[in-house]
SEBAMAR-501738 format. One line per 5 residues: for each residue x, y, z of C-alpha. Coordinates in Angstrom, 1 decimal. Each point is the difference from the previous one (the first is absolute). Example, Ala and Ser with C-alpha at 12.3 -4.5 7.8 and 13.67 -1.06 7.14 Angstrom:
2
12.3:-4.5:7.8 ~ 1.4:3.4:-0.7 $
***
This chain:
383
-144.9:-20.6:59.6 ~ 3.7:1.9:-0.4 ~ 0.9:-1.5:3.3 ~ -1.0:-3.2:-0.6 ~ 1.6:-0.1:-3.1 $
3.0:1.5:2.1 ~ 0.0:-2.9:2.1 ~ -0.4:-2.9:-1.7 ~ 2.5:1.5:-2.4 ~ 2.6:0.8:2.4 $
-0.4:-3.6:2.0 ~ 0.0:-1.7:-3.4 ~ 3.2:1.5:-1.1 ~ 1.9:-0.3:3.7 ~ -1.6:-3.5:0.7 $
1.9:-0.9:-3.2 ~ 3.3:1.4:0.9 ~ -0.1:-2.3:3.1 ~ -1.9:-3.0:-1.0 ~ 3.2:-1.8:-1.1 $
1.4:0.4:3.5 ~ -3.0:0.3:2.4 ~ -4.2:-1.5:0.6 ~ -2.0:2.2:-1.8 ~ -2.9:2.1:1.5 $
-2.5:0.9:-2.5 ~ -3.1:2.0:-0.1 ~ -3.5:-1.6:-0.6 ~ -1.6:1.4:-3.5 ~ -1.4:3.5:0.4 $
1.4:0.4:3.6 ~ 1.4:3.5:1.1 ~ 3.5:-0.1:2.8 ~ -3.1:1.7:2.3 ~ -1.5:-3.6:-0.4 $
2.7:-1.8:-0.2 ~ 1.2:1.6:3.9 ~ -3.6:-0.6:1.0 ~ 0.3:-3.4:-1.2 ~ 2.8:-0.7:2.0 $
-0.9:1.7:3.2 ~ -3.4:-2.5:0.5 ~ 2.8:-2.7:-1.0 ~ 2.5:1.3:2.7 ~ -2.9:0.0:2.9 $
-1.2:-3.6:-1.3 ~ 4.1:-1.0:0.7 ~ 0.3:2.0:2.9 ~ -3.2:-1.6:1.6 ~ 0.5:-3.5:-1.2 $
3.6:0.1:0.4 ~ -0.5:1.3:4.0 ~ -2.7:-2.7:0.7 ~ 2.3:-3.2:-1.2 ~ 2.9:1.8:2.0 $
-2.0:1.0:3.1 ~ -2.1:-3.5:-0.2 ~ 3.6:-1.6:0.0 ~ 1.5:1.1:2.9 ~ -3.0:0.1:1.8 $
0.0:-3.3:-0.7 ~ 3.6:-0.8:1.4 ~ 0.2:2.5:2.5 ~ -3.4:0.8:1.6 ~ -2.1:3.5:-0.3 $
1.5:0.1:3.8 ~ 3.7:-0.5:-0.6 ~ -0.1:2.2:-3.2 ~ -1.8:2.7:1.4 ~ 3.1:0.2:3.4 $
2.3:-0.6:-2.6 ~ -0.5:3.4:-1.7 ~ -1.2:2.0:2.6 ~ 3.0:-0.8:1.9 ~ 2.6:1.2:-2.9 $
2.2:3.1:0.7 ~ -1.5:2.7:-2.4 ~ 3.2:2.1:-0.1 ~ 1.9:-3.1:-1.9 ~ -3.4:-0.1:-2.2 $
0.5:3.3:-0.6 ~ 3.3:-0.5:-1.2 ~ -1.1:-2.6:-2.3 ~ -2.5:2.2:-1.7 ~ 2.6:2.8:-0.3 $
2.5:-2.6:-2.0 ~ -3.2:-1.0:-2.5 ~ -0.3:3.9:-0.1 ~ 3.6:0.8:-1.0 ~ 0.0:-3.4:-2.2 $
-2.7:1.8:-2.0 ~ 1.7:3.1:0.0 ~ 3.1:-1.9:-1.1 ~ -2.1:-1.1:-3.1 ~ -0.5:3.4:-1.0 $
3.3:1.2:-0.3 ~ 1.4:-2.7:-1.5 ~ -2.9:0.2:-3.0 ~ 0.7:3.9:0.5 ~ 3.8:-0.3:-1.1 $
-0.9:-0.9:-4.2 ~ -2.9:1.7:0.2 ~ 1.7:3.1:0.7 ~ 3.1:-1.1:-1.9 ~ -2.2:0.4:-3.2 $
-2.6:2.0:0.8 ~ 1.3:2.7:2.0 ~ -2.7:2.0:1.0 ~ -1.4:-3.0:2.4 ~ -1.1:0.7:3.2 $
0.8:-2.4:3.1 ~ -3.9:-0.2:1.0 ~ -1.0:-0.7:-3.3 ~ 2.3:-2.9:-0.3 ~ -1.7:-1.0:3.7 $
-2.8:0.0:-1.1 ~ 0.9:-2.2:-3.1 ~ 1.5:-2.4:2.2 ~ -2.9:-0.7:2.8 ~ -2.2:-0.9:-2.8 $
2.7:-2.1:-1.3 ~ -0.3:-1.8:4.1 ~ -3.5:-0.3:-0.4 ~ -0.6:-1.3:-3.3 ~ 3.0:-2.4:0.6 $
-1.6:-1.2:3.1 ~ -3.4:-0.5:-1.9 ~ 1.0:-1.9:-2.9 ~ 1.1:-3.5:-0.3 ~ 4.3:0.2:0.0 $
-0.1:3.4:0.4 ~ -1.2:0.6:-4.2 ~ -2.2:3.1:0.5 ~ 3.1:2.2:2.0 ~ 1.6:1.5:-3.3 $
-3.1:0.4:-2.2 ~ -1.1:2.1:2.5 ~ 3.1:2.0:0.8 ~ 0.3:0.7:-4.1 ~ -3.4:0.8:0.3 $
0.5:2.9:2.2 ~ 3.2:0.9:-0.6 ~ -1.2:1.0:-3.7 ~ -3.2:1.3:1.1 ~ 2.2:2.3:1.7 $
2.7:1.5:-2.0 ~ 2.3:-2.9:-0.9 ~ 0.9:-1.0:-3.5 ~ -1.3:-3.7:-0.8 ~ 3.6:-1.0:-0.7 $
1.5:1.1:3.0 ~ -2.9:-1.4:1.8 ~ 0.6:-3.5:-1.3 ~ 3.7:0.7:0.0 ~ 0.5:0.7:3.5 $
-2.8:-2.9:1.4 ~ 1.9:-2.4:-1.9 ~ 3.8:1.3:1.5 ~ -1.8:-0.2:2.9 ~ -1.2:-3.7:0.1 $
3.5:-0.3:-1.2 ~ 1.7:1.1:3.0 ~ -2.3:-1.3:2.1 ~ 0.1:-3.5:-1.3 ~ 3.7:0.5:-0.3 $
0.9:1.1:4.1 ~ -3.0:-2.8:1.2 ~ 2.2:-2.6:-1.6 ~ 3.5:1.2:1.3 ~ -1.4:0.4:3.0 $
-1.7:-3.3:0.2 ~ 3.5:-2.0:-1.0 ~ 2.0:2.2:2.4 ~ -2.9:-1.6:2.6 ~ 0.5:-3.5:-0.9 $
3.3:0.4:-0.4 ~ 0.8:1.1:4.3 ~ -3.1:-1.3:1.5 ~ -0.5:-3.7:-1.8 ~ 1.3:-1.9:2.4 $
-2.1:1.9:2.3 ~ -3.3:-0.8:-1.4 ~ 0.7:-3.4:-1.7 ~ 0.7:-1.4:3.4 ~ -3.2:1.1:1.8 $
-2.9:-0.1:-2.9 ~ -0.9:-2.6:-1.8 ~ 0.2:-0.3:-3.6 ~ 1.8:3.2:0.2 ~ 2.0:-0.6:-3.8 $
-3.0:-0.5:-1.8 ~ -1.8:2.9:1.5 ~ 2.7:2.5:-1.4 ~ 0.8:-1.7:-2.6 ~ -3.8:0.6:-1.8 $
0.3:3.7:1.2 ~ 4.0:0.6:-0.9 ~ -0.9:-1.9:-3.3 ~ -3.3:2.4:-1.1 ~ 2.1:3.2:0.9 $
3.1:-1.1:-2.1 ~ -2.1:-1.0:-2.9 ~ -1.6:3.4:-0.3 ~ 3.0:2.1:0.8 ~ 1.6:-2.3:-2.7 $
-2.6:0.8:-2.2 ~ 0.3:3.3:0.7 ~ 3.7:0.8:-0.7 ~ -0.6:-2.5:-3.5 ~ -3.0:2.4:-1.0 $
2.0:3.4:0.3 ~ 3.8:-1.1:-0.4 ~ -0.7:-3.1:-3.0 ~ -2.0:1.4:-2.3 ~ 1.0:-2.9:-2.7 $
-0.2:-2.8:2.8 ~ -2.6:1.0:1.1 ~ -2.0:0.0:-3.4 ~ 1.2:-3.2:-1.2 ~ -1.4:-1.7:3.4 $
-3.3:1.5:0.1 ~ -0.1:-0.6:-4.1 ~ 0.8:-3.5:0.7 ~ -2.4:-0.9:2.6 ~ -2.9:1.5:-2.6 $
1.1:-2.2:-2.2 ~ 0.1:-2.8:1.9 ~ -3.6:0.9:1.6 ~ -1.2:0.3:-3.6 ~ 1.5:-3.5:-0.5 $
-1.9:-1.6:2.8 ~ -2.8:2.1:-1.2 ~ -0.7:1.7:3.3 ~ 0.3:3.3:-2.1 ~ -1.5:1.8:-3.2 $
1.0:2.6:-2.2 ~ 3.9:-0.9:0.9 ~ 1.4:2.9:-2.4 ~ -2.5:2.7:1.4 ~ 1.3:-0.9:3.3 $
3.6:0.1:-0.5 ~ -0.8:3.6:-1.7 ~ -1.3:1.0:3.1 ~ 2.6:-1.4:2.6 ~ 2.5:1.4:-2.3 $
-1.5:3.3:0.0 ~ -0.2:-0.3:3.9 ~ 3.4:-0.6:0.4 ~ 0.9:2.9:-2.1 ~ -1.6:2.2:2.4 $
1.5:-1.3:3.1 ~ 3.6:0.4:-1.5 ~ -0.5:3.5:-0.9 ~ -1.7:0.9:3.4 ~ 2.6:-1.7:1.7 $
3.1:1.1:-2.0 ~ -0.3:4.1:1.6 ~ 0.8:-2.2:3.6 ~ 3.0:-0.7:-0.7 ~ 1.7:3.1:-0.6 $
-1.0:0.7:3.7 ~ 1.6:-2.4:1.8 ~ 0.6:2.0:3.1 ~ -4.2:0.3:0.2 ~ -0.3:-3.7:-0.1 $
2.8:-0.2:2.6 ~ -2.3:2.2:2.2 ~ -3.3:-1.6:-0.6 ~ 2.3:-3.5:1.2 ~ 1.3:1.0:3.2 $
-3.5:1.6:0.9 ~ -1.8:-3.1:-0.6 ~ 2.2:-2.0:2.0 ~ -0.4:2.6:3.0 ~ -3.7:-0.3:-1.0 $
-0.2:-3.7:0.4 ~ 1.7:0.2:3.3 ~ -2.5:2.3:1.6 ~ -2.8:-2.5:-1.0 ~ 1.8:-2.8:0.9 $
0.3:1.5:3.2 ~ -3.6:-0.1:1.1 ~ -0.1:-3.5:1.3 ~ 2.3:1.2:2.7 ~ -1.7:2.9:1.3 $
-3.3:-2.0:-0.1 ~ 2.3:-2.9:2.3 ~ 1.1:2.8:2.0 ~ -3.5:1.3:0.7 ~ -0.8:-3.9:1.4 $
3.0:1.2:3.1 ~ 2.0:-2.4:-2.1 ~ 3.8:0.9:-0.1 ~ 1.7:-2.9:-1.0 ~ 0.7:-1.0:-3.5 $
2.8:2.1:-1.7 ~ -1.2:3.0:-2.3 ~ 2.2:-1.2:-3.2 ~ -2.1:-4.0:0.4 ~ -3.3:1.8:-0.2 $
1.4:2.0:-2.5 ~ 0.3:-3.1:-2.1 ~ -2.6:-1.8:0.6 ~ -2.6:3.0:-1.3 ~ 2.4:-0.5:-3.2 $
-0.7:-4.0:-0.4 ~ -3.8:1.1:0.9 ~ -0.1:3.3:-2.8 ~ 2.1:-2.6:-2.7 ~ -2.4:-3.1:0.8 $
-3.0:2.1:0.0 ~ 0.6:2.6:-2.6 ~ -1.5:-2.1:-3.1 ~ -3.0:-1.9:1.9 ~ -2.7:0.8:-2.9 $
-2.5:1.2:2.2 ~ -0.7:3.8:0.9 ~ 2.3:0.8:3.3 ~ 1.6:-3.5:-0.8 ~ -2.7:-1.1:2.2 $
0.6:-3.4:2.0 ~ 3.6:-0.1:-1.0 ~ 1.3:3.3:1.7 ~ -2.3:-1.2:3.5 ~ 1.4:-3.5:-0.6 $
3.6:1.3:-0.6 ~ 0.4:1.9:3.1 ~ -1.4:-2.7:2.4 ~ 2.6:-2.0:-1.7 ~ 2.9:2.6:0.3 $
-0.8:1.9:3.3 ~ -1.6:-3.1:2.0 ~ 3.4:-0.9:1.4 ~ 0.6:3.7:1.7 ~ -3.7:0.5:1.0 $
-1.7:-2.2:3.0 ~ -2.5:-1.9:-1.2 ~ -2.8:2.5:1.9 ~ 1.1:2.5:-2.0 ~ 0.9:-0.9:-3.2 $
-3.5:0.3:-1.5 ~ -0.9:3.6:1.4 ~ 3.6:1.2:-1.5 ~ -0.8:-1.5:-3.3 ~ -3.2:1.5:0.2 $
1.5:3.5:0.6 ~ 2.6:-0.2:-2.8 ~ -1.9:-0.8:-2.3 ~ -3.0:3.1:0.9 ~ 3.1:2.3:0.1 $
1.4:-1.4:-3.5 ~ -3.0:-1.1:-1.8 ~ -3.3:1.7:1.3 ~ 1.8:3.3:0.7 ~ 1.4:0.7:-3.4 $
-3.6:-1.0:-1.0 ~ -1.6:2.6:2.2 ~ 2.3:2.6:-0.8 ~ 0.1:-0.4:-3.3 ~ -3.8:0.4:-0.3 $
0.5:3.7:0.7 ~ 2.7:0.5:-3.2 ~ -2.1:-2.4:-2.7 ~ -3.1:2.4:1.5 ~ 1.1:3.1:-1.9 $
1.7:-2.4:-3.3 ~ -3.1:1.5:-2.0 ~ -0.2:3.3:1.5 ~ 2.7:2.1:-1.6 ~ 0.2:1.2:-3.8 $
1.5:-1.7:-2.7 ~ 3.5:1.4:-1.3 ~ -0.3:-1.9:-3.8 ~ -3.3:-0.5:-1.9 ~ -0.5:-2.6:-1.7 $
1.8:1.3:-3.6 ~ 3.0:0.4:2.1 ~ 0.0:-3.3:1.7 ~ 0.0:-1.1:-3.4 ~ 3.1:1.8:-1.0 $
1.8:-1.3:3.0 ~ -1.2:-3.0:-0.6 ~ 1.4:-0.6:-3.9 $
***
């Protein structure tokens, strides 16, 4: 009973502190976090399956059991390797970026801890429809193992921060040298980024409003209760602006600690942006693996860019359809037609399926280890 209580209450109070920003995950009534992983790992295998027949019955389809079969037996497994290596220091990339805060304020941190924090963050995020169930999760364990609630929620949010912050500098810097490029050779090419540019702006927007604008901030969220109270979409409008208020409140103080640290956030950029390279950078080993030599490093570079900024907010666990969809588009003028299929197949087992698999062994022991707060001090953090 403590534990539930635990959970529900720790999800409940975290859940909040993010709801304004990010798709909530929430527990079914009288559900445990050991049911809730359990719940998710039958829902994982029914994607994984169902996901891997409608790809598999696809380019079977197009290319022939035959075809497809030659296609990957024929691929050089030292460039393979290399890919899986890059998805392997991508990952380990996550870590210390997540690891710089978390140490920052809670100093006694260890490296693998943080790890392990951050492959149930790729699983979860690869589970749940845009990516929602990541940073639950990762609060999750990183109180369950030692880390304040506030520097939990803190250091998530910094994160998404940053993250959002490099995706979109680095995704302008792209159209900015390469849109000529693209725009000459793929149809529709403007309206594609322009969706995908559009979403990431809005939320780093939103972002920067929520922690930097206070006042702004307030009177626009205020103001669209209001008006959704007006057109009678909403009810209780004053117990609603108590609460958004309240919210708010919570996200500036978390927040304000950040920027008295600007060299951390500094850090955390520069690693993203070296992080986002390496897993932009998997394309071209898996085109290199094909005996393929001839498209320039820095164009495949930016194309796995358009694909990640395209593909990022499909609502669908994986962004499922649009990320397949998105690199056939991108990467169909450097593969041969033979081959394009297979690679996309292979990118997307080494991105998708693999941080699935993988991460199955992290969420495994998210149950197993003893609490650090009962349930009175949850509460006490929690006030």
């Amino acid at each position: 009973m403590a534990n539930a209580r635990y959970t529900k209450l720790f999800l409940r109070e975290y859940l909040s502190r993010i709801s304004i920003l990010l798709p909530a995950v929430t527990l079914p009534a009288g559900s445990t976090v050991k049911g809730f992983s359990m719940k998710f790992k039958k829902t994982n295998i029914i994607i994984i399956l169902a996901a891997s027949a409608v790809l598999l019955g696809y380019i079977i389809m197009v290319d022939g059991v035959e075809n497809l079969v030659h296609a990957l037996t024929s691929v050089n497994p030292v460039w393979l390797g290399c890919a899986v290596c890059v998805m392997i220091l991508y990952w380990l990339l996550e870590a210390v970026v997540l690891h710089i805060p978390v140490k920052k304020f809670h100093p006694v941190q260890r490296f693998g801890t943080t790890l392990h924090t951050s492959m149930i963050g790729q699983f979860f995020n690869c589970v749940t429809p845009s990516a929602s169930g990541g940073q639950p999760m990762q609060a999750y364990h990183m109180v369950k193992t030692g880390v304040p609630l506030g520097v939990s929620g803190c250091t998530l949010l910094v994160k998404f921060i940053v993250y959002q912050t490099t995706l979109t500098i680095y995704s302008l810097a792209v159209l900015v040298l390469r849109w000529g490029y693209f725009a000459a050779r793929i149809h529709k090419f403007g309206y594609l980024v322009f969706i995908g540019f559009s979403i990431n702006t809005i939320i780093l927007a939103a972002l920067v409003c929520i922690c930097f604008f206070k006042k702004f901030t307030s009177k626009v969220c205020v103001g669209t209760i209001r008006l959704l109270h007006k057109l009678r979409l909403i009810k209780n409008k004053e117990r609603k602006i108590d609460y958004i208020q309240g919210e708010l409140k919570k996200f500036y103080e978390s927040f304000r600690a950040i920027k008295d640290h600007p060299w951390m956030v500094i850090q955390m950029l520069l690693l993203s942006a070296v992080q986002l390279t390496v897993f932009f950078l998997i394309p071209y080993f898996v085109y290199r693996s094909f005996g393929l030599n001839q498209a320039r490093i820095s164009i495949m570079i930016a194309a796995q860019a358009f694909v990640t900024m395209i593909s990022s907010f499909v609502p669908l666990p994986g962004a499922i359809g649009g990320a397949e969809l998105s690199f056939v588009t991108f990467f169909g003028m450097f593969f041969p037609q033979y081959a394009l299929n297979p690679a996309m197949l292979i990118w997307r087992v080494i991105t998708f399926y693999l941080p699935i698999l993988t991460g199955i062994f992290f969420v495994s022991g998210i149950t197993g280890k003893k609490d650090h707060l009962t349930p009175a001090q949850m509460e006490k953090e929690s006030a």
